[in-house]
C-alpha positions as CSV (number, residue, x, y, z in Angstrom):
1,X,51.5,162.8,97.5
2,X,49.4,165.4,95.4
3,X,50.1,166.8,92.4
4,X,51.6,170.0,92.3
5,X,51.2,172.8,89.8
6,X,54.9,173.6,89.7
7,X,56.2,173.0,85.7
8,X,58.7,170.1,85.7
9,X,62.2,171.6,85.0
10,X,65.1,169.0,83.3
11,X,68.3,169.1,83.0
12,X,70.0,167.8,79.9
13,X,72.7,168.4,77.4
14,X,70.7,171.1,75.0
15,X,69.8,173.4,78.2
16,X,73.1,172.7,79.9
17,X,75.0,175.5,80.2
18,X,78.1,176.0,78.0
19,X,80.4,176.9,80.8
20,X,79.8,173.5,82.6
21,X,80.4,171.5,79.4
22,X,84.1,173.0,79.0
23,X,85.1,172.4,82.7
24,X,88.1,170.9,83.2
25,X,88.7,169.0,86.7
26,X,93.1,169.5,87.6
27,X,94.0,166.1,89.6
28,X,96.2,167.6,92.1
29,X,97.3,166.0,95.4
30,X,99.8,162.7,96.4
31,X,98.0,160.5,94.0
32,X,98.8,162.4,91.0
33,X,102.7,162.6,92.6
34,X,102.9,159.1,92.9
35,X,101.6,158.4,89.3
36,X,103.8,161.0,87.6
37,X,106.8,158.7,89.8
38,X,105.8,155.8,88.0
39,X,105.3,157.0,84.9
40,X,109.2,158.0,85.2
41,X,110.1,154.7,86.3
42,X,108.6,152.5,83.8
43,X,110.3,154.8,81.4
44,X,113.6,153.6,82.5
């Protein structure tokens, strides 16, 4: 491998866009169903 004269580009928290800090991921599916079932249950 040879070097290459392209400038080394990283990615880390100061350059990180502020958008993809605040993202939020919504758990959706039968998994989260299931949970919120026995959530309910071991309230009883």
């Amino acid at each position: 491998m040879g070097s290459t004269s392209l400038p080394q580009r990283l990615l880390n928290e100061s350059n990180l866009n502020p958008n993809v800090k605040n993202m939020e991921y919504a758990v959706r599916g039968p998994l989260v169903i299931r949970a919120v079932e026995l959530e309910k249950e071991l309230a009883q």
